[in-house]
MARVO-19138 format. One record per residue: x, y, z of N, C-alpha, C in turn. Coordinates in Angstrom, 3 decimals. Layout:
<rs>
<<X Y Z> <X Y Z> <X Y Z>>
...
</rs>
This chain:
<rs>
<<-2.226 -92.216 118.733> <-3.487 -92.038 119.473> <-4.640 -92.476 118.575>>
<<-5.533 -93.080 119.137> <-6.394 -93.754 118.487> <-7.560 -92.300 118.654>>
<<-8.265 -92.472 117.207> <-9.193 -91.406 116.902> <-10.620 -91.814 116.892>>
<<-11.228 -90.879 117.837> <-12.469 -90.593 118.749> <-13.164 -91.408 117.614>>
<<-13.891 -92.116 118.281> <-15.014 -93.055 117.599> <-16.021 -92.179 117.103>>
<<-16.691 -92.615 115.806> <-17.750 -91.962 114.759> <-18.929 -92.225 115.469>>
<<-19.926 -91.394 115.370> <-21.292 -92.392 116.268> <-21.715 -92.989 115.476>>
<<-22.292 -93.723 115.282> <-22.849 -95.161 115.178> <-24.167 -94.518 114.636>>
<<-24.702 -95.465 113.612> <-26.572 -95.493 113.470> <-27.402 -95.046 114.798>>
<<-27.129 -95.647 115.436> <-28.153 -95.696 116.785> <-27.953 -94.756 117.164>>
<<-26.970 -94.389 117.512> <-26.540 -93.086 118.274> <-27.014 -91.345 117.464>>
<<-26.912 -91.830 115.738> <-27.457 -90.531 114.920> <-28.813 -90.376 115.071>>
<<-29.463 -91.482 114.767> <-30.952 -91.797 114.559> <-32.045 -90.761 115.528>>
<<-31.821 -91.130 116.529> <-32.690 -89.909 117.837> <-32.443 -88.545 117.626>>
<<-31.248 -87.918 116.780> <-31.504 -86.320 116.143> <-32.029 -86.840 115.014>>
<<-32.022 -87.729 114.370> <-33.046 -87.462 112.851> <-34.511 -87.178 113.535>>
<<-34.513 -87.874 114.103> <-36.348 -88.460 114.998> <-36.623 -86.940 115.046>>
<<-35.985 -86.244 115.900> <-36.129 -84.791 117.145> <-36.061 -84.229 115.604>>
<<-35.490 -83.925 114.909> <-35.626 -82.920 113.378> <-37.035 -83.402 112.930>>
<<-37.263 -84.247 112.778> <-38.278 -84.830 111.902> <-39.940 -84.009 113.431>>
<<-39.137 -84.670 114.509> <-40.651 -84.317 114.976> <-40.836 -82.596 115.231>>
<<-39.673 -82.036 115.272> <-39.556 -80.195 115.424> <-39.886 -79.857 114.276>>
<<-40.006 -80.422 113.155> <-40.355 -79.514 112.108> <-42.477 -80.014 111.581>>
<<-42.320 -80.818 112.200> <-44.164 -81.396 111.735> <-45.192 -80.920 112.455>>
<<-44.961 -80.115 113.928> <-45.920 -79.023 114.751> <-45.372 -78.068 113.918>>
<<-43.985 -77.091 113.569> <-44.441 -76.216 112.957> <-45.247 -76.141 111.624>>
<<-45.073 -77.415 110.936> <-45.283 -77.448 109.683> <-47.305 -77.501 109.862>>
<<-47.329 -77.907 110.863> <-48.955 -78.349 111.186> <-49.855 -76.768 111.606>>
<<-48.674 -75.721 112.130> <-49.369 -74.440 112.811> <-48.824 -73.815 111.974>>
<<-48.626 -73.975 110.724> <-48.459 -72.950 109.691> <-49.990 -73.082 108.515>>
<<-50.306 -74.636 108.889> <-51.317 -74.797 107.888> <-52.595 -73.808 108.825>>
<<-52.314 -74.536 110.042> <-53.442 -73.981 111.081> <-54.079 -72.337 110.336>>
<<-52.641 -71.946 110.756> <-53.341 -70.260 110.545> <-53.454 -69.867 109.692>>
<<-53.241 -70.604 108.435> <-53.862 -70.305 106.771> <-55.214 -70.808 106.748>>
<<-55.296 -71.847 107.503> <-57.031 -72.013 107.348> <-57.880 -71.159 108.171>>
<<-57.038 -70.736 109.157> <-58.105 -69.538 110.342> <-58.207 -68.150 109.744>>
<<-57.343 -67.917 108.586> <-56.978 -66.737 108.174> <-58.078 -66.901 106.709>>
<<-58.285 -68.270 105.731> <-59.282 -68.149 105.035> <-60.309 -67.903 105.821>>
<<-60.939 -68.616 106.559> <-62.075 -68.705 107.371> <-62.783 -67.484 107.524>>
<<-61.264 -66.447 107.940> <-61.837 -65.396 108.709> <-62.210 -64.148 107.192>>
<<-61.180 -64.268 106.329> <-61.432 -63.804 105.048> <-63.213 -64.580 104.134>>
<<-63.612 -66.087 104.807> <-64.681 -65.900 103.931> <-65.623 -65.515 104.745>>
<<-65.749 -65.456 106.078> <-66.500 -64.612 106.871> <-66.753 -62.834 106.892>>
<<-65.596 -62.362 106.605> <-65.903 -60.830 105.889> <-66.560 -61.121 104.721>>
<<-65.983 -61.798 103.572> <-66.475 -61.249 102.479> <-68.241 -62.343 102.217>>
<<-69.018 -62.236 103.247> <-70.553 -62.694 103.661> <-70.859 -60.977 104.112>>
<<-69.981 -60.319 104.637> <-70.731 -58.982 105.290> <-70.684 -57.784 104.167>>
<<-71.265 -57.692 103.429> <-70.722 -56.252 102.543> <-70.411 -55.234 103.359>>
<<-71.468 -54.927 104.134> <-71.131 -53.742 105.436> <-69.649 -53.788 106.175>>
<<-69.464 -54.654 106.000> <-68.494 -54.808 107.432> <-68.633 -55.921 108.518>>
<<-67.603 -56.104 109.535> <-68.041 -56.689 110.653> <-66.947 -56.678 111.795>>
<<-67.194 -56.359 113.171> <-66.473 -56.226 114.243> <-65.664 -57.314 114.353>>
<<-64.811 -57.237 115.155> <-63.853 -58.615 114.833> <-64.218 -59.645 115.901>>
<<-65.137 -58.995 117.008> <-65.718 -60.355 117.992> <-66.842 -60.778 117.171>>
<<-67.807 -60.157 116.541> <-68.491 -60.856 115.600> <-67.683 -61.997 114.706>>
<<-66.394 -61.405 114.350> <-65.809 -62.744 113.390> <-65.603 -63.798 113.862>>
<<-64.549 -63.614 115.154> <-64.261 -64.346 116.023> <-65.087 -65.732 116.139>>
<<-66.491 -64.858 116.480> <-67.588 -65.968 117.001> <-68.302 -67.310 116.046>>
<<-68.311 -66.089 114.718> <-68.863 -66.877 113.249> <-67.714 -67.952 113.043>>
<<-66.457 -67.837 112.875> <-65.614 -68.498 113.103> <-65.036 -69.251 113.892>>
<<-65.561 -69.428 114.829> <-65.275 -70.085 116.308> <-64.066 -70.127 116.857>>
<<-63.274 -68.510 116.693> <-61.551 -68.456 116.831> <-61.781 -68.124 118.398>>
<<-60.703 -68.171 119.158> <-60.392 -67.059 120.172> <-60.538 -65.698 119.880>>
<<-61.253 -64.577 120.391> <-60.903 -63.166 120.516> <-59.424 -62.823 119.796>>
<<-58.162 -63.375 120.690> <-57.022 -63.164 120.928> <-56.583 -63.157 119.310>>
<<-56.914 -64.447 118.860> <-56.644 -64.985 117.959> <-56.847 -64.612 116.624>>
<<-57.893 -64.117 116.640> <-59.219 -63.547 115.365> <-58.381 -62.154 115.378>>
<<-58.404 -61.424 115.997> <-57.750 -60.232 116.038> <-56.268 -60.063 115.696>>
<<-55.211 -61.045 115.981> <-54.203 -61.120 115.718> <-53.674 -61.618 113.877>>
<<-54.781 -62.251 113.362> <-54.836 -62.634 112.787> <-55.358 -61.715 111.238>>
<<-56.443 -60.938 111.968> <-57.435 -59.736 111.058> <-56.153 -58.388 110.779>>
<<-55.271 -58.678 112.083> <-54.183 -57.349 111.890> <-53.192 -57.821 110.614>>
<<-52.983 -58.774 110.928> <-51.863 -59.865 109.830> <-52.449 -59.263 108.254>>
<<-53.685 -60.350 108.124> <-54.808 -59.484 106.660> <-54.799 -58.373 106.591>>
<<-54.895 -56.994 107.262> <-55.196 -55.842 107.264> <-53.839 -55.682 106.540>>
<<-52.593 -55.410 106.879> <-51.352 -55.623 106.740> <-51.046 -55.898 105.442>>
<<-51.207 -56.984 105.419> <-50.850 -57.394 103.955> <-51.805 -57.198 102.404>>
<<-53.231 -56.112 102.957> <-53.805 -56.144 102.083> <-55.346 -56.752 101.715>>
<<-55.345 -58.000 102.319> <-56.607 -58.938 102.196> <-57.853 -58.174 102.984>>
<<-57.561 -57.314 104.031> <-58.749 -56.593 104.627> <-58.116 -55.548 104.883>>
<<-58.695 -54.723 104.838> <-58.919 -52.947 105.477> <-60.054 -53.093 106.646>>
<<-59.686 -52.169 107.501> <-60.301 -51.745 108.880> <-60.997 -50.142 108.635>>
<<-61.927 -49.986 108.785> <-62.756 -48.659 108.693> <-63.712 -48.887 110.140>>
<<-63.480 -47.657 111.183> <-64.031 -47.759 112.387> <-64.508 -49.141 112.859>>
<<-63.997 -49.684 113.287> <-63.474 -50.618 114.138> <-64.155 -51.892 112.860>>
<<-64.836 -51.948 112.044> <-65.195 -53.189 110.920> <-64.120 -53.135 109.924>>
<<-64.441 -54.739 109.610> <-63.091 -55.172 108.628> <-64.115 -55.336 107.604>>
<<-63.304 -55.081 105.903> <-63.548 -55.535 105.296> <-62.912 -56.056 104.187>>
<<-63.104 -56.277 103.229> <-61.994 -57.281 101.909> <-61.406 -56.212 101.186>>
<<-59.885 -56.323 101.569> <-58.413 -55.413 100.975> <-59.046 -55.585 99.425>>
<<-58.108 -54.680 98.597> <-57.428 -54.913 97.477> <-57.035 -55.953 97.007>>
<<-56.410 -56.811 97.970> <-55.531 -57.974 97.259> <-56.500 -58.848 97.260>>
<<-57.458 -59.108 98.368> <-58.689 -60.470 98.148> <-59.299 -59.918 97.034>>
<<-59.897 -58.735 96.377> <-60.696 -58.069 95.618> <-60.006 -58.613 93.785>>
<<-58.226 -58.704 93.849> <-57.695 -59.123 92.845> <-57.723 -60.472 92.742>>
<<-57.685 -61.006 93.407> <-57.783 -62.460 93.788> <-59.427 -63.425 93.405>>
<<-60.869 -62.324 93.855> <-61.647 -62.268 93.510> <-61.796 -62.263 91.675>>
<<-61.383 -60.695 91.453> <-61.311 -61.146 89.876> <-60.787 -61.620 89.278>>
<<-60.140 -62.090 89.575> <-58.934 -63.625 88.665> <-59.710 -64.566 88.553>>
<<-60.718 -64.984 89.854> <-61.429 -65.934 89.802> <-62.674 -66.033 88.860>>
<<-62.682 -64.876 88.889> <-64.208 -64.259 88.003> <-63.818 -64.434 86.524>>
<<-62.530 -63.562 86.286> <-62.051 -64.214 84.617> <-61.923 -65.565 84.245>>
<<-61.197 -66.356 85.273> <-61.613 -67.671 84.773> <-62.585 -68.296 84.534>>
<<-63.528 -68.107 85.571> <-64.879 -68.791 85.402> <-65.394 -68.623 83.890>>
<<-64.951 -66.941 83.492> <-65.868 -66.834 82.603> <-65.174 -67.121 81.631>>
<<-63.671 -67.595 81.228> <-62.788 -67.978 80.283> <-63.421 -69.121 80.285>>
<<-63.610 -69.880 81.379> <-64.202 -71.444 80.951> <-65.685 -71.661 80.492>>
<<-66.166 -70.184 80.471> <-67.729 -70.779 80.092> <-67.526 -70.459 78.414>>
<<-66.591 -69.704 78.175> <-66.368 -69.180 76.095> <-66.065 -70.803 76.016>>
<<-64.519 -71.029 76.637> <-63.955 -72.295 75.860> <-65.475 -73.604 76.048>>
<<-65.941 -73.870 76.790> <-67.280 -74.540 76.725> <-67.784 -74.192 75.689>>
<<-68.525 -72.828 75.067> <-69.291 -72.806 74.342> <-68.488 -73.126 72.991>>
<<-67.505 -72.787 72.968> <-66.367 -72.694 71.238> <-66.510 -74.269 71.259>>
<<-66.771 -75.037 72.441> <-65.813 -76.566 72.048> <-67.565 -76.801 71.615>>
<<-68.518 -76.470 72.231> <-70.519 -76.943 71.593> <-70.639 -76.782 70.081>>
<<-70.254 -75.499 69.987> <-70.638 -74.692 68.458> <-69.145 -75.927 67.384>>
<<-68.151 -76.307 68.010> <-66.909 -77.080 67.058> <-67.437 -78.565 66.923>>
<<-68.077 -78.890 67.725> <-68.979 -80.546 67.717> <-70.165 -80.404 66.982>>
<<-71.089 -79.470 67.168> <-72.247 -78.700 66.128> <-71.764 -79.260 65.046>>
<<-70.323 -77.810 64.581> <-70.581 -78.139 63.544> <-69.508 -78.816 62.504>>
<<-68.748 -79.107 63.353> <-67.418 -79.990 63.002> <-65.930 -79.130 62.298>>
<<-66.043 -78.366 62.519> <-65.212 -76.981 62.319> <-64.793 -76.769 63.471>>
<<-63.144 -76.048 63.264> <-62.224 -75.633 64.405> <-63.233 -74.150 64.708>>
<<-63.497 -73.956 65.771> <-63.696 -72.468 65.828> <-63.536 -71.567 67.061>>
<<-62.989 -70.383 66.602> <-62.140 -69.270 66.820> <-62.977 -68.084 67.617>>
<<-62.248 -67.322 68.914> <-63.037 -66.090 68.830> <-61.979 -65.363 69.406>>
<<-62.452 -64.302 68.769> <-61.076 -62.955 68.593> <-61.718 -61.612 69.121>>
<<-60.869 -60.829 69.287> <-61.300 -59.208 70.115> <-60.146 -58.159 69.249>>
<<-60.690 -57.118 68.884> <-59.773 -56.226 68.639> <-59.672 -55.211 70.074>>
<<-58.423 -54.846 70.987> <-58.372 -54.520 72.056> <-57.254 -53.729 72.044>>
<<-57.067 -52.291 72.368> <-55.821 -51.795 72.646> <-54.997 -51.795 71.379>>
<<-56.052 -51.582 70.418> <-55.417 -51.695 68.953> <-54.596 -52.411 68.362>>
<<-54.779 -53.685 69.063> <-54.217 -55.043 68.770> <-55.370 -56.152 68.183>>
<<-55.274 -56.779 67.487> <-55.906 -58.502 67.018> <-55.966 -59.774 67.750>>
<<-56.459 -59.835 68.873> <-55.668 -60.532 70.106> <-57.034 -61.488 69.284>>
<<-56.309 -63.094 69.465> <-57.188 -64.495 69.559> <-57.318 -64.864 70.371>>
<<-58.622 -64.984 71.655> <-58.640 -65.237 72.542> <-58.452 -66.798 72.888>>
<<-58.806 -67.166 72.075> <-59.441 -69.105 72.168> <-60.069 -69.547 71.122>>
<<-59.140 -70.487 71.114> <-59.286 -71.590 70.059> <-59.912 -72.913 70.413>>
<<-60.656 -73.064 69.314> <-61.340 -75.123 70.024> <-61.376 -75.802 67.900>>
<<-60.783 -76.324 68.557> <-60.300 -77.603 67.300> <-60.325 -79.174 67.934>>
<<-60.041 -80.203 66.886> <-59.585 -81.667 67.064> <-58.354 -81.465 66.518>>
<<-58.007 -82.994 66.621> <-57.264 -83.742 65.759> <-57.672 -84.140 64.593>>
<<-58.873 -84.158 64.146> <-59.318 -84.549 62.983> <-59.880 -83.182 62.032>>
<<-59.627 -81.708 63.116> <-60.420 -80.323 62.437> <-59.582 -79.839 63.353>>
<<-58.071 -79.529 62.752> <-56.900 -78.596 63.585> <-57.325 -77.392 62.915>>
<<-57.148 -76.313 63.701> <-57.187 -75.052 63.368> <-55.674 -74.755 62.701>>
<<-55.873 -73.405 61.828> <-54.652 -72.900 61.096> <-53.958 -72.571 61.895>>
<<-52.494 -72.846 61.329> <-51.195 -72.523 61.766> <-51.074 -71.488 62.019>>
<<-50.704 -70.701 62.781> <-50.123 -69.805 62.837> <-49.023 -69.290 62.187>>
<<-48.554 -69.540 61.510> <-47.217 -69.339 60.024> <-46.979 -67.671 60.110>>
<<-47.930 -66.262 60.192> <-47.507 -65.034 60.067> <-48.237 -64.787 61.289>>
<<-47.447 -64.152 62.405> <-48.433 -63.240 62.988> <-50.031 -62.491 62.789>>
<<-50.707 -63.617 63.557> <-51.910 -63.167 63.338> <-52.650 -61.342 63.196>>
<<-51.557 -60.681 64.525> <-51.491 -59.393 64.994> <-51.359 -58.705 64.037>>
<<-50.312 -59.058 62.896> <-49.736 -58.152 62.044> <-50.049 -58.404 60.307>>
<<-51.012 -59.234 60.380> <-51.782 -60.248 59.017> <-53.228 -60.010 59.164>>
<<-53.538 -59.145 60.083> <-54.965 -58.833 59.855> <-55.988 -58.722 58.611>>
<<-54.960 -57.987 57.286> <-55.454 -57.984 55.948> <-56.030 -58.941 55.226>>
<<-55.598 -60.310 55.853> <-55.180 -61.335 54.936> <-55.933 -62.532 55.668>>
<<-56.638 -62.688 56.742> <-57.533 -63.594 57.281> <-59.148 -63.083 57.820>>
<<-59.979 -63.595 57.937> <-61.467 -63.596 57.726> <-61.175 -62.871 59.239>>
<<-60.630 -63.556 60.428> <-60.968 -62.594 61.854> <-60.278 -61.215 61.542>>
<<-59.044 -61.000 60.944> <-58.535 -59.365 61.147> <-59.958 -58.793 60.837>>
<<-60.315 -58.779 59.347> <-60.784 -58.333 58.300> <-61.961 -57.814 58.875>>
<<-62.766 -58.541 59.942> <-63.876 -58.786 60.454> <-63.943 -57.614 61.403>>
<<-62.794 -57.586 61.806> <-62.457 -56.846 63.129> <-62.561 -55.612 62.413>>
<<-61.757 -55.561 61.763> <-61.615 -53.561 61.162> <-62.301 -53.540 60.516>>
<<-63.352 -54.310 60.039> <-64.649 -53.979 59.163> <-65.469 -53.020 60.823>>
<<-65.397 -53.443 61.677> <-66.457 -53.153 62.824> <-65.457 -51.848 63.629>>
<<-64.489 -51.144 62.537> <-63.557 -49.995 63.759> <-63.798 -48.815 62.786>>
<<-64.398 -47.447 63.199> <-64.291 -46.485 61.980> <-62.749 -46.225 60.979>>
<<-63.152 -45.272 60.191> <-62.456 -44.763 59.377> <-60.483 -45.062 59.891>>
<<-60.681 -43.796 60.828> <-59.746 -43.476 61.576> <-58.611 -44.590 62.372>>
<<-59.310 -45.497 62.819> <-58.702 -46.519 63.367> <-58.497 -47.863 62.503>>
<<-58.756 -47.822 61.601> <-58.573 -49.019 60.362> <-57.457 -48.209 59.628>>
<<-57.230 -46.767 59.897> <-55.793 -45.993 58.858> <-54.722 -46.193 60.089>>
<<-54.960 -46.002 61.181> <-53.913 -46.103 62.319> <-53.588 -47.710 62.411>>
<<-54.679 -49.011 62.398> <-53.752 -50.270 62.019> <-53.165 -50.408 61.437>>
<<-53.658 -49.883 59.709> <-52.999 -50.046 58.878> <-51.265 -49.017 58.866>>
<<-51.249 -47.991 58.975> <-49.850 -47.584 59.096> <-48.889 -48.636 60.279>>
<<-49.320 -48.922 60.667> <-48.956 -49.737 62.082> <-48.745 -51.425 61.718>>
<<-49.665 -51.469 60.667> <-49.820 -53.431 59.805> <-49.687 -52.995 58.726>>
<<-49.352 -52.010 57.943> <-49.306 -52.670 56.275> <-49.424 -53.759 55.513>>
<<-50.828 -53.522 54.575> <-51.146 -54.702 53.710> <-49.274 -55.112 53.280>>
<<-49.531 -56.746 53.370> <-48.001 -57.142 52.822> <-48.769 -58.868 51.918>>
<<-48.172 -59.233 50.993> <-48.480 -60.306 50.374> <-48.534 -61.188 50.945>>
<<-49.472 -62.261 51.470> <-48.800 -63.316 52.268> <-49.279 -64.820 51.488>>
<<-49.797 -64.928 50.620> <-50.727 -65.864 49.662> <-50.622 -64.958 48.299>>
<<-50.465 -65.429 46.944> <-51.034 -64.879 45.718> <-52.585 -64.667 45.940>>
<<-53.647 -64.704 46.959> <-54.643 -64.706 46.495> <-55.007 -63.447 47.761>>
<<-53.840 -62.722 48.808> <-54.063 -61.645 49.828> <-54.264 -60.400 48.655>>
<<-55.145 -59.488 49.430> <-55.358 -57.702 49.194> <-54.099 -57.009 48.948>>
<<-53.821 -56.491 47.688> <-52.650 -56.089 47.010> <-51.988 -54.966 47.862>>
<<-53.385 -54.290 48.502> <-52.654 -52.940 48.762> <-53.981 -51.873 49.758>>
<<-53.135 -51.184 50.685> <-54.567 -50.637 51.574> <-55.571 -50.347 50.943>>
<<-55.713 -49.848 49.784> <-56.188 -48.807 49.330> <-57.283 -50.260 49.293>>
<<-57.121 -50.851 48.390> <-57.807 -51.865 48.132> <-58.922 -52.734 49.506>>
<<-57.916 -53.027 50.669> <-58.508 -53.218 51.679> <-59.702 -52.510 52.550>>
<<-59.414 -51.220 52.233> <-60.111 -50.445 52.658> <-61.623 -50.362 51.696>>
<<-61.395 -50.159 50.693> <-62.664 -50.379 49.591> <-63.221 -51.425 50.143>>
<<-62.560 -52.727 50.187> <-63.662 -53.507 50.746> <-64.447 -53.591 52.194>>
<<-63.341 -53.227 53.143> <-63.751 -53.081 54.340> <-65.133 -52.070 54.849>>
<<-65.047 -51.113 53.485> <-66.128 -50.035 53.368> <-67.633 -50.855 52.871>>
<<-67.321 -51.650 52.338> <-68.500 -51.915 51.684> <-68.907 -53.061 52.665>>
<<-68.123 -53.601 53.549> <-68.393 -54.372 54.325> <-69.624 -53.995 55.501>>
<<-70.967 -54.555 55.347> <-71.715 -54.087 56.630> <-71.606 -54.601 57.880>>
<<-71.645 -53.616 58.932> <-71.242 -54.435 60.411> <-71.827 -55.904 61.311>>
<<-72.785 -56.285 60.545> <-73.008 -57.101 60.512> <-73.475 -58.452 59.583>>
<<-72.093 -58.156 58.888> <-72.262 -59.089 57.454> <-71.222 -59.841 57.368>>
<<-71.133 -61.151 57.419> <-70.537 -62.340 57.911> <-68.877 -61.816 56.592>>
<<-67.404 -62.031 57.002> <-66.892 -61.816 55.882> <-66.135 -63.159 55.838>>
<<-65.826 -63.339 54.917> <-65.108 -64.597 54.231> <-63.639 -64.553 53.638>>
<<-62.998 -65.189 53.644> <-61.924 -65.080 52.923> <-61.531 -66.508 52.530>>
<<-60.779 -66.681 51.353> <-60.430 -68.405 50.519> <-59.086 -68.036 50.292>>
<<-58.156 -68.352 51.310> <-56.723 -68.623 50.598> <-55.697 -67.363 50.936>>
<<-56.435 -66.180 51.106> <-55.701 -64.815 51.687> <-54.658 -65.230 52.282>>
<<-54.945 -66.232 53.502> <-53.640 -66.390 54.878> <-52.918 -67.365 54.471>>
<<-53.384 -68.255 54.215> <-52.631 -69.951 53.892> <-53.502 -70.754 52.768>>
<<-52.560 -71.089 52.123> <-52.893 -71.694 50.937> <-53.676 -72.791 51.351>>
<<-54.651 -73.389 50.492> <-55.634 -74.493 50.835> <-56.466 -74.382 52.126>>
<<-56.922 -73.316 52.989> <-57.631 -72.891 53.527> <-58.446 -71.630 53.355>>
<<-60.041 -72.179 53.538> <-60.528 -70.913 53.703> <-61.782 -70.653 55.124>>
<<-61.888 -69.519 55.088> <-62.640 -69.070 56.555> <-63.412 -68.124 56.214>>
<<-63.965 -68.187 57.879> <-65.167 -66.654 57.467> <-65.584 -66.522 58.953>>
<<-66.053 -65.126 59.127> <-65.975 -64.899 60.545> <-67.094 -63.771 60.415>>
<<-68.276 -64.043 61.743> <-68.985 -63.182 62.027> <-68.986 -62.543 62.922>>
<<-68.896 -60.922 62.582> <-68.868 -59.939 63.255> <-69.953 -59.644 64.462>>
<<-69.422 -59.281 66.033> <-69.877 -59.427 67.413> <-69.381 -57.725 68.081>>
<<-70.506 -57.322 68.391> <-70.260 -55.866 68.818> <-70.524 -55.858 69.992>>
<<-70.107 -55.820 71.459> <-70.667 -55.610 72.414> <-70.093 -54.165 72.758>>
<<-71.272 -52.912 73.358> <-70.915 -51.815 73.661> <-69.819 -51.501 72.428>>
<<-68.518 -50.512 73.054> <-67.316 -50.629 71.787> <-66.475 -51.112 71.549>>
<<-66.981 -52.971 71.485> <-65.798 -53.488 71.878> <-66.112 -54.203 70.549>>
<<-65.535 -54.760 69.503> <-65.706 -55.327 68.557> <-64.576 -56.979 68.936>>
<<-65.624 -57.798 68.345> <-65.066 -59.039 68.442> <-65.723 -60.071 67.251>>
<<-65.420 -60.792 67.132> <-65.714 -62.300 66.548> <-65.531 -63.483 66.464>>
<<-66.345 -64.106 66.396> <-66.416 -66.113 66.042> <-66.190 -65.917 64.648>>
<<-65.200 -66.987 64.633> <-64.859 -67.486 63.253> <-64.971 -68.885 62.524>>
<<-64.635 -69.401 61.947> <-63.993 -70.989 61.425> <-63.376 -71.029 60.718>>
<<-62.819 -72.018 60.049> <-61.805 -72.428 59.231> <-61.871 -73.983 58.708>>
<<-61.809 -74.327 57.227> <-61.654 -75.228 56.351> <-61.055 -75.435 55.643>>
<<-60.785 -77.032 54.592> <-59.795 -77.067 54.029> <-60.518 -76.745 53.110>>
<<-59.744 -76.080 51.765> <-60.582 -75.163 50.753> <-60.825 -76.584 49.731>>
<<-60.676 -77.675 49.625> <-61.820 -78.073 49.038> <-62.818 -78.500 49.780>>
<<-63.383 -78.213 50.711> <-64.393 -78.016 51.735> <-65.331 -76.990 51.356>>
<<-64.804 -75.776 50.337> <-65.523 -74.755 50.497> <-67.409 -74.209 49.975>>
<<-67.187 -75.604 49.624> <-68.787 -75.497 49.658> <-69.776 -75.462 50.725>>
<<-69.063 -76.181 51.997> <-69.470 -76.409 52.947> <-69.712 -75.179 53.761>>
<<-68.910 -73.652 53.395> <-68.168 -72.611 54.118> <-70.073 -71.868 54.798>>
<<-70.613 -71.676 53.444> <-71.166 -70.514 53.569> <-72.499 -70.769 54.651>>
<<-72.832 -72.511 54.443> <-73.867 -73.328 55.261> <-73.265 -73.705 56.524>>
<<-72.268 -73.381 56.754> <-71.807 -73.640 58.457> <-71.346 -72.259 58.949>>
<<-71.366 -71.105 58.058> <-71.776 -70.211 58.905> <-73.542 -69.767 59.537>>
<<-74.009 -69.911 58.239> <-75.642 -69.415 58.629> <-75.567 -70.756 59.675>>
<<-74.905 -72.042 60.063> <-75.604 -72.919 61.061> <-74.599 -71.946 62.638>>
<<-73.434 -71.705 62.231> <-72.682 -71.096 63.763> <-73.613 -69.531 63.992>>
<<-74.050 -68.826 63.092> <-75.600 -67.286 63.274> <-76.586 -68.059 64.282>>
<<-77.335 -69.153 63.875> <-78.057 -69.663 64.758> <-77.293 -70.506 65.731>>
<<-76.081 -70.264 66.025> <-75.694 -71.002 67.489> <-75.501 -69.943 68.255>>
<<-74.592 -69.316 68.063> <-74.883 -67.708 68.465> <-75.962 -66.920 69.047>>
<<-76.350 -67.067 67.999> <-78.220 -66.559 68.306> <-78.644 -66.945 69.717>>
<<-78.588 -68.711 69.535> <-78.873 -69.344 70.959> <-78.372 -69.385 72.557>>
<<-76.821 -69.305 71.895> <-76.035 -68.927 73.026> <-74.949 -67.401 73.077>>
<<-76.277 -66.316 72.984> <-75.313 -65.051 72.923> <-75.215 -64.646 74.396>>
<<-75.931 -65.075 75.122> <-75.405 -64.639 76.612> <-74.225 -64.904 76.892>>
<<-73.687 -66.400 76.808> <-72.543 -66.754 76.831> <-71.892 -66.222 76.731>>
<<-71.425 -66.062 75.051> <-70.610 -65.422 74.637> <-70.418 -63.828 75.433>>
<<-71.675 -63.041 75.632> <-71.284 -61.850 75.396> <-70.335 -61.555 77.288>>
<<-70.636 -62.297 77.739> <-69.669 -62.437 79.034> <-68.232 -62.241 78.968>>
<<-68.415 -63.129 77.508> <-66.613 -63.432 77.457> <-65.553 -61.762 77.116>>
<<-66.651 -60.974 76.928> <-66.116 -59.655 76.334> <-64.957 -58.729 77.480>>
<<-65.056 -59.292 78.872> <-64.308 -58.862 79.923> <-63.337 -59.790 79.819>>
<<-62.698 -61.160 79.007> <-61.905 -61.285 79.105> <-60.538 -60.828 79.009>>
</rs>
């Protein structure tokens, strides 16, 4: 018995077509109601008060039917809450909101770090002590002025570079003994702080707003220096970094990054919610 013929091109082709055209209306009314569903989300968040949902409807130029079916969907998932019969912006648009807000303001620091690194031709650094950590927020360097390696945990080398140092110069008593049990001074250069005791002497004599320096502590043939930034109790700093026969250059490109600072401390002090 001869076996049932295969279909042919021609004969497959008209279900590819019918797949291809069944899936491009749904694919088209899926975009639909993500854009009716922003729409209707940037139309609440214009009302602080609130707003009825035929008011949205209208601002939006949806159907009734539609606007409403749609506001229940958001309500649902978060993006709006309903309080007597007005909608307004959930939780989740509100997170969504500040994500947007941190970035903005992440991109206005890295702007200013990359002004103050062309200034003054130095990689430069700004750091936060947060949650009793050494966190580096952002870095701006070249290729021709790379910032230091990272070689030891910055977190746990605080002793031994110009930003730790800077940082627990600006934290009382109490919380410079709780890093330290937590970071122990450890050697990381012949030229690092032997021992807390020692660190601490200096950190004492250190004033909170007195630029500190270090030559060689972290990595050999580099040295840095970082000025101390207090907003409310949040301690932070701008730093830089050079190659240590550079270091003549150290102490005149900080007093020039004091007066950049100076100029652009609004900036900066934004960045403190990062």
């Amino acid at each position: 018995m001869r076996p049932p013929e295969q279909p042919g091109p021609r004969e497959r082709q008209p279900r590819q077509q019918t797949a291809a055209t069944e899936e491009q209306p749904h694919s088209a009314t899926l975009i639909g109601s993500v854009q009716r569903a922003m729409r209707l989300l940037e139309s609440v968040a214009e009302h602080a008060h609130g707003a009825p949902a035929k008011q949205l409807a209208r601002e939006t130029g949806l159907a009734l039917p539609t606007a409403y079916h749609l506001l229940r969907t958001l309500v649902h998932e978060g993006y709006l809450r309903r309080d007597k019969g007005l909608f307004f912006l959930g939780e989740a648009a509100e997170r969504l909101s500040s994500s947007g807000a941190r970035q903005k303001r992440r991109s206005t620091v890295v702007e200013t770090l990359a002004v103050w690194r062309d200034a003054i031709g130095v990689p430069v650094y700004y750091a936060m002590y947060q949650d009793g950590e050494i966190e580096v927020m952002c870095v701006s360097d070249t290729p021709g002025n790379p910032a230091v390696e990272e070689w030891a945990d910055f977190r746990e080398t605080g002793h031994a570079h110009a930003i730790g140092q800077c940082l627990l110069s600006q934290l009382d008593e109490d919380a410079r003994r709780d890093h330290l049990d937590r970071y122990p001074v450890q050697s990381i250069t012949p030229y690092t702080v032997r021992d807390d005791h020692a660190l601490l002497r200096r950190l004492e004599r250190t004033r909170r707003t007195q630029p500190v320096t270090e030559r060689q502590e972290y990595a050999l043939g580099t040295v840095c220096a970082a000025i101390p930034i207090t907003v409310g109790a949040t301690a932070a700093t701008v730093a830089i970094s050079m190659p240590a026969h550079q270091a003549d250059r150290l102490l005149p490109a900080v007093r020039q990054l004091q007066g950049e600072i100076g100029r652009l401390l609004g900036s900066l002090a934004i960045s403190i919610s990062i």
